[in-house]
C-alpha positions in Angstrom: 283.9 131.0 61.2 282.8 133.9 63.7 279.2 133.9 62.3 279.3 130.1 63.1 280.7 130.5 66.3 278.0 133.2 67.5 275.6 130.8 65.9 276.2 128.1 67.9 276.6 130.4 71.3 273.1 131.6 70.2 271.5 128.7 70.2 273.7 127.2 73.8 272.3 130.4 74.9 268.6 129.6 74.2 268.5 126.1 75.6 270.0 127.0 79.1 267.1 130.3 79.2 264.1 126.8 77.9 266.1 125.0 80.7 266.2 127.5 83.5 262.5 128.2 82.9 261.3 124.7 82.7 263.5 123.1 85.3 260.9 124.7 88.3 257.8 123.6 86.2 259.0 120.1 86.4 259.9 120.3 90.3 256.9 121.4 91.3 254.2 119.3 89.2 256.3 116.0 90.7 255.7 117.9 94.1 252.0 117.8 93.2 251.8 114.6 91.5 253.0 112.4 95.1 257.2 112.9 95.3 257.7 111.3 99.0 254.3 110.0 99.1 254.3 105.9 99.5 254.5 104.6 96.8 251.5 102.2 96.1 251.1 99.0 94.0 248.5 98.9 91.5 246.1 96.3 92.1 242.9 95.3 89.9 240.4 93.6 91.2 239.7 91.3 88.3 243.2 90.5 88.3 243.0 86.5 87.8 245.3 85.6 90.8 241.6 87.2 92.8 239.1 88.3 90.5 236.6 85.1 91.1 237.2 84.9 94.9 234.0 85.4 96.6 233.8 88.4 99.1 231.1 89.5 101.3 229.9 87.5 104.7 226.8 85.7 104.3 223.6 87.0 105.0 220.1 88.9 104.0 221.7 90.0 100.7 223.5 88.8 97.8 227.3 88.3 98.1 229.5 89.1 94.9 233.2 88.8 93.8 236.2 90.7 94.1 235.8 91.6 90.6 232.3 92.6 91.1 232.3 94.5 93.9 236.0 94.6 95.3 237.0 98.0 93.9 236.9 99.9 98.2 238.7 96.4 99.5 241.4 96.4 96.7 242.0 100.3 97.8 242.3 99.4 101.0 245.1 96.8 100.0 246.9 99.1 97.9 247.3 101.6 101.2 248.4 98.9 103.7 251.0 97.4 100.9 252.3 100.9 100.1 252.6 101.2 103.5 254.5 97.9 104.2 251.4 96.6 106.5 251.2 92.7 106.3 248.2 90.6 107.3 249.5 88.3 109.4 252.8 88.1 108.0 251.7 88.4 104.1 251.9 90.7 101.6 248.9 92.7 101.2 247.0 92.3 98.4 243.4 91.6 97.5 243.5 88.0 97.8 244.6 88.4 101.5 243.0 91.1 103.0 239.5 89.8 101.2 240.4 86.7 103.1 241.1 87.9 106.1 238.5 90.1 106.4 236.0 87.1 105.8 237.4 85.5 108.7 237.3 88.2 111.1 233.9 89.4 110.3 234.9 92.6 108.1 232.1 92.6 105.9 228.3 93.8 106.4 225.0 93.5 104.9 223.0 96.7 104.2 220.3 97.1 101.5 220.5 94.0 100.1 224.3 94.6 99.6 226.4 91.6 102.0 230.3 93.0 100.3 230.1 96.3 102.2 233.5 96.7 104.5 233.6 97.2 107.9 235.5 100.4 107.6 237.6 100.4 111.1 238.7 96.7 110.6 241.7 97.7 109.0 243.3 99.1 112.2 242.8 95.3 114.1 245.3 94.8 110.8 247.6 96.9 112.2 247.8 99.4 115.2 249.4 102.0 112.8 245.9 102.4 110.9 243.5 105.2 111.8 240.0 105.3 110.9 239.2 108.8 109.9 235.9 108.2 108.3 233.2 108.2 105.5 232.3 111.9 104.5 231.8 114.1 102.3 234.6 115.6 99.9 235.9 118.4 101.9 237.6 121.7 100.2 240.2 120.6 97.3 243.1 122.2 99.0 242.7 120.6 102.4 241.9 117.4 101.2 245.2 118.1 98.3 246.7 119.6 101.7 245.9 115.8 103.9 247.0 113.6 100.6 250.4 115.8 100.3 251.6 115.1 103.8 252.5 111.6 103.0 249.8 109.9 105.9 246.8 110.0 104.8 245.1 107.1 102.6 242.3 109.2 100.5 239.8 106.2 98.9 237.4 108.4 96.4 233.8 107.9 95.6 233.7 108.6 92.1 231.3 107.4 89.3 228.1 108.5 90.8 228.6 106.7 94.0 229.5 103.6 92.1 233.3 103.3 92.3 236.2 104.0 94.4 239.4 104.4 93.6 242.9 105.5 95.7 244.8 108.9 95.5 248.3 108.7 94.7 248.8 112.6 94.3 246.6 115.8 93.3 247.5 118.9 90.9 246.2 122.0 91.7 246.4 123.6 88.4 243.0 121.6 87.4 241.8 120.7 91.0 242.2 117.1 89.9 243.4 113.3 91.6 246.0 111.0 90.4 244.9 107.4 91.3 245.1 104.0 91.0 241.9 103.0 89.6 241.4 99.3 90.1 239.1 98.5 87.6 239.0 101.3 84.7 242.2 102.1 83.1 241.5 105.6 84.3 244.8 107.5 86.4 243.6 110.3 87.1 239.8 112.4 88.4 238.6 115.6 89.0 237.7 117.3 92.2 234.2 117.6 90.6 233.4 113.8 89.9 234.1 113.0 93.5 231.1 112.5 95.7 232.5 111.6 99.0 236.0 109.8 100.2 236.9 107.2 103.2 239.9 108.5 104.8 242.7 106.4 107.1 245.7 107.9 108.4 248.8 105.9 108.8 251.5 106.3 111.4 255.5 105.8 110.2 257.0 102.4 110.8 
């Protein structure tokens, strides 16, 4: 019986040390990976409730879908909803921000290309969006740094210039992004396949 007991206070004894060491492992990776960030929708952009609306504003150039080409605008949507911003009084989503952008003259042609955003028009959306720009990728940890504060909408230029997709979180053990990717069923890139980001900050309600 007193070999069973010490058995048993052994083992009682072993999971609270694997629980004491893990417990601040845990805490801190959910730190990393967005805890208190919004918390963002996941929107695809050739979801069927949107995928075939045309986008783009007509012009020298050829205008696509929001499957084809909506992957920036359906970024865009995700931050405003996670954000509680409505477009005139609607849930943001694809489907009505593509459509109000149409109507308010948020799209431009350049090289051919008539589905490119006009990036400041969000904030006529809402006077608690910020255009911070279109640059290139600054240092991990003060763009990790801008992500982590809770205001900052970080759109990603991944895939060779050919994709964006919108940070939800980063991890600095791998220098990496958790996203919402709204086309591939990809959650998550690395500081080194991002080429350049569009950045918005975002006042409290």
């Amino acid at each position: 019986m007193k070999v069973m007991m010490g058995l048993v206070q052994a083992i009682l004894a072993l999971s609270f040390i694997m629980s004491a060491t893990s417990l601040p492992m845990l805490v801190r990776r959910n730190d990393l990976q967005g805890a208190g960030l919004p918390k963002y929708p996941l929107y695809l952009q050739c979801d069927k409730r949107w995928g075939n609306d045309e986008m783009g504003t007509p012009g020298e150039g050829e205008r696509s879908t929001i499957c084809g080409e909506g992957c920036a605008m359906s970024c865009v949507a995700m931050g405003l909803a996670g954000n509680n911003i409505t477009i005139e009084g609607a849930t943001a989503t694809p489907a009505t921000l593509n459509a109000w952008l149409e109507a308010n003259q948020g799209y431009t042609c350049a090289g051919g290309d008539c589905n490119n955003l006009v990036l400041n028009k969000p904030e006529a959306i809402s006077s608690r969006v910020h255009l911070v720009g279109e640059f290139p990728k600054p240092a991990f940890s003060d763009l990790c740094s801008s992500i982590m504060k809770g205001n900052y909408l970080a759109i990603l230029h991944v895939h060779n210039r050919g994709h964006f997709v919108l940070t939800t979180g980063c991890n600095t053990a791998d220098q990496s992004f958790n996203v919402n990717d709204p086309f591939y069923p990809t959650t998550s890139y690395a500081y080194a396949d991002v080429a350049d980001i569009i950045a918005y900050t975002v006042d409290a309600e």
